[in-house]
C-alpha positions as CSV (number, residue, x, y, z in Angstrom):
1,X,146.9,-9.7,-221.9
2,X,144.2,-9.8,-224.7
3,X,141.0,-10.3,-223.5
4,X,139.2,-13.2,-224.3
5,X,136.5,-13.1,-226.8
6,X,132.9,-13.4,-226.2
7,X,132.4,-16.8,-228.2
8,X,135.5,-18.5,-226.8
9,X,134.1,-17.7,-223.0
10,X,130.9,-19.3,-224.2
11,X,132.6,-22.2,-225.4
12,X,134.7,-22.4,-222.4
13,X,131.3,-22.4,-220.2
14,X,129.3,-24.8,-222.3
15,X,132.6,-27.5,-222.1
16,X,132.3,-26.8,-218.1
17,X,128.8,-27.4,-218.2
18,X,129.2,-30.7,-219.6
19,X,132.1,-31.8,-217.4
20,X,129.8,-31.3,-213.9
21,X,127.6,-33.0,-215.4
22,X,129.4,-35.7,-216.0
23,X,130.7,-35.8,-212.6
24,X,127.6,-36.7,-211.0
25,X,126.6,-39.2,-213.8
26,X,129.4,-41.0,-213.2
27,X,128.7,-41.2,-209.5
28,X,125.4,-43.0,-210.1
29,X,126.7,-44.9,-212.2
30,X,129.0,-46.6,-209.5
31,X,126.4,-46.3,-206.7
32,X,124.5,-48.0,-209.2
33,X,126.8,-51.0,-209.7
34,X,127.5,-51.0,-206.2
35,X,123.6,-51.3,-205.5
36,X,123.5,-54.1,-208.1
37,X,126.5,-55.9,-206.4
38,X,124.7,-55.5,-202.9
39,X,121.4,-57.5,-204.3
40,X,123.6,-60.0,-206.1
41,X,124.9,-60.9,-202.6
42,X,122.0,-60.9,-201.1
43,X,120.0,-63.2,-203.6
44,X,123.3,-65.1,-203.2
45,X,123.0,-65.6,-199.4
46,X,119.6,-66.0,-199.5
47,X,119.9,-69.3,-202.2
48,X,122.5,-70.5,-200.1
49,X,120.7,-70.4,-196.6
50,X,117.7,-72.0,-198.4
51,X,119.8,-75.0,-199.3
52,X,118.8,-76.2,-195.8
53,X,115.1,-76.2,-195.9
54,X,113.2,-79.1,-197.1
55,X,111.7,-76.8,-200.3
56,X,114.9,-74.8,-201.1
57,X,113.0,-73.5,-204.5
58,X,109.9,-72.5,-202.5
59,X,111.9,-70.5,-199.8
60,X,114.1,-68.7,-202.5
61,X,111.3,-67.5,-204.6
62,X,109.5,-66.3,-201.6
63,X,112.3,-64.9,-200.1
64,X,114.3,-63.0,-202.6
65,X,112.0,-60.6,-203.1
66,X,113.5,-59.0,-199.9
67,X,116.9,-59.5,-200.4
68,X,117.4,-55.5,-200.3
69,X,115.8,-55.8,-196.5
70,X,117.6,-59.1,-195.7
71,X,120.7,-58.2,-197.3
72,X,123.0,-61.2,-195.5
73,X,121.8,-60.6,-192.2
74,X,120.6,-64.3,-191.0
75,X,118.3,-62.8,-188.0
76,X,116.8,-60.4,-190.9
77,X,116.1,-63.8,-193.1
78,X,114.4,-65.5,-190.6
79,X,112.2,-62.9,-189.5
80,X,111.2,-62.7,-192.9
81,X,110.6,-66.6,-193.3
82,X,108.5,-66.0,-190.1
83,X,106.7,-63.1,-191.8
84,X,105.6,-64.6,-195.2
85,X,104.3,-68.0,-193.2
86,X,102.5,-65.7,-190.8
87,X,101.0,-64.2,-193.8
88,X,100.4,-67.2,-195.8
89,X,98.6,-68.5,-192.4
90,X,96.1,-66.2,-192.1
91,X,94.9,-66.3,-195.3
92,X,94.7,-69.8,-195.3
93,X,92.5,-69.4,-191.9
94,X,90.4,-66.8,-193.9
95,X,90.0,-68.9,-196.7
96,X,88.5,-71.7,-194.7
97,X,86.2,-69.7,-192.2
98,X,84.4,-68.3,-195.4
99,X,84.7,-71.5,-196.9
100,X,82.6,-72.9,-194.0
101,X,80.1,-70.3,-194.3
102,X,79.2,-69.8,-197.8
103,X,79.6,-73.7,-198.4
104,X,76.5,-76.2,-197.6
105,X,78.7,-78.8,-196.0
106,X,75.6,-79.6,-193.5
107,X,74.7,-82.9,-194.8
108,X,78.5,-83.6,-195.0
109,X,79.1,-83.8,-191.1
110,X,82.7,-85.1,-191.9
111,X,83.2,-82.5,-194.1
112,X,81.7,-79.5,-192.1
113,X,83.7,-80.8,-188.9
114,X,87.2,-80.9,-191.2
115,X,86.3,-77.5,-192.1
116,X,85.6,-76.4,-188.8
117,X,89.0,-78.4,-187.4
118,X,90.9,-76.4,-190.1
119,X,90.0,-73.5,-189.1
120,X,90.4,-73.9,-185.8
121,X,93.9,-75.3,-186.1
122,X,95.3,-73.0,-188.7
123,X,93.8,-69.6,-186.6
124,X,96.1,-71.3,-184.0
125,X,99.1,-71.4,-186.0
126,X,98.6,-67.9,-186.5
127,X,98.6,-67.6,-182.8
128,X,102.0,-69.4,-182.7
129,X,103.4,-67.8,-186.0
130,X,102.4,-64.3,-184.1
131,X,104.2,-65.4,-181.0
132,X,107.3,-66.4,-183.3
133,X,107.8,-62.9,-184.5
134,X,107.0,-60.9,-181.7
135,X,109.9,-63.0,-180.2
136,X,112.3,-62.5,-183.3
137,X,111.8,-58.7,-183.3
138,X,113.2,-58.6,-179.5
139,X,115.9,-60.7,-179.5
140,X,119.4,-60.1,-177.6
141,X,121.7,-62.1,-179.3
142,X,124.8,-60.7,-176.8
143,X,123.2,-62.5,-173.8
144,X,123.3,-65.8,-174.5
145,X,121.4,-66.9,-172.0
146,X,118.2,-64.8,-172.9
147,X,119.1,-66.0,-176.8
148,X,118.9,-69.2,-176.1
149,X,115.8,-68.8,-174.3
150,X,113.9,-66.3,-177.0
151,X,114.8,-68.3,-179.5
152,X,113.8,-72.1,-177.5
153,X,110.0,-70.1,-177.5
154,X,110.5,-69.7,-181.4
155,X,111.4,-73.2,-182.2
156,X,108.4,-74.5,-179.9
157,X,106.0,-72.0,-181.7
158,X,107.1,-72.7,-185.1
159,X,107.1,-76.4,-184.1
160,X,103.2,-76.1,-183.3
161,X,102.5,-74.0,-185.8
162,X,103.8,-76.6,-188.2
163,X,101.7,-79.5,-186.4
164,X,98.8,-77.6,-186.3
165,X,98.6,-77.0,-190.2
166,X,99.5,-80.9,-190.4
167,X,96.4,-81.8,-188.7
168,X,94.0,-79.7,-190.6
169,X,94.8,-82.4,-193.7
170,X,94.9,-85.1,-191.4
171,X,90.9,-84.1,-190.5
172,X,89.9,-84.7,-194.5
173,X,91.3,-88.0,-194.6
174,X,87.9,-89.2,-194.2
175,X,86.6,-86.9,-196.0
176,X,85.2,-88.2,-199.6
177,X,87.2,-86.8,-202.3
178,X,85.9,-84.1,-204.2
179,X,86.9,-80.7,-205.8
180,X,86.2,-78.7,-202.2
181,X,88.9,-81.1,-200.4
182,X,91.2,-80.9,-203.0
183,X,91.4,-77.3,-202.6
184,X,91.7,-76.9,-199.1
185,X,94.1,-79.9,-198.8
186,X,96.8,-78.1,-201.8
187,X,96.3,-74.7,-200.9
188,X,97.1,-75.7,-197.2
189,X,100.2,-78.1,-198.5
190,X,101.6,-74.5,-199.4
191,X,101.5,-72.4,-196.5
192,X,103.1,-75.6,-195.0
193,X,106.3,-75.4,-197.1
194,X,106.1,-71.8,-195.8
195,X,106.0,-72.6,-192.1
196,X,108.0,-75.5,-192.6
197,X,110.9,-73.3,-194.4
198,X,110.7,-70.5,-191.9
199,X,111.1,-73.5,-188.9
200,X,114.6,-74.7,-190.6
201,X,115.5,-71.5,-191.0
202,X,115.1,-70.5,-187.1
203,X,116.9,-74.1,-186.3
204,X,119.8,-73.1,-188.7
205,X,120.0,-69.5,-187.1
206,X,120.2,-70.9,-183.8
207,X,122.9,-73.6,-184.3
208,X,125.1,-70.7,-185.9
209,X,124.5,-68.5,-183.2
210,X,124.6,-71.1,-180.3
211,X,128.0,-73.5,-180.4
């Protein structure tokens, strides 16, 4: 047999060059669309699950920001409700302690004791919120028993939470109006969609779980 030349064994090694590179390329190319698939589920499951919360538009735009960590796992959703109203929470609690300080509300005693109430009642709800998640990250959803338990603790917890962050507007009722109540009053209105979202999404993750 004639041997081959030196130009046609170059050529023969460039062509397999370019076919193992291929090979991988095409591989990430379907992990790719498999990865693109994954989040389309997710997102999916996530919109859908939101459907039963009082601010469906809220709880999807806070929530599919995860949807790689939720994927469709509905214990994995709610802990993340619980997480982002936790978060939202103390914030809010920050927001009004330094509000109280740096503000001369003294003359104002309404004002200065809605502050303080605020306060007071939203750095409980982060108490609660807290509570909530520590519960949600030990879960035993095989025992019933204990589920049913765990999960009773994070609906009462939520529940206060909720109330808690409801009175801290009730206290400006009386309050005159002005650009410092109008501010504490929307900015809390948020984190309550939060807490409120997060508490439907526990109740719908217990009735699923629970016949």
């Amino acid at each position: 047999m004639r041997p081959q030349s030196p130009l046609i064994l170059s050529l023969l090694f460039v062509a397999t060059l370019c076919l193992l590179r291929q090979v991988p390329a095409a591989a990430d190319a379907a992990d790719a669309g498999t990865s693109v698939n994954a989040t389309a589920n997710s997102t999916e499951f996530i919109r859908s699950s939101c459907v039963i919360t009082l601010y469906p538009d809220v709880c999807y735009a806070s929530l599919s920001r995860y949807a790689n960590d939720i994927q469709q796992d509905p214990a994995s959703l709610t802990r993340v409700a619980i997480t982002i109203s936790l978060a939202n929470s103390r914030r809010m609690a920050s927001y009004v302690s330094n509000l109280s300080h740096v503000g001369d509300y003294g003359a104002d005693h309404r004002a200065a004791s809605a502050l303080h109430d605020c306060f007071t009642n939203f750095d409980d709800a982060v108490d609660e919120i807290r509570g909530s998640l520590n519960q949600m990250r030990q879960i035993n959803d095989v025992d019933v028993p204990s589920f049913r338990f765990q999960m009773s603790n994070v609906q009462t917890w939520m529940s206060a939470a909720l109330t808690d962050q409801e009175t801290c507007t009730d206290g400006f009722e009386d309050v005159a109006d002005g650009p410092m109540k109008a501010d504490v009053c929307a900015k809390a209105e948020k984190v309550k969609k939060h807490t409120s979202n997060a508490l439907a999404l526990v109740n719908s993750f217990v009735q699923k779980r629970i016949p």
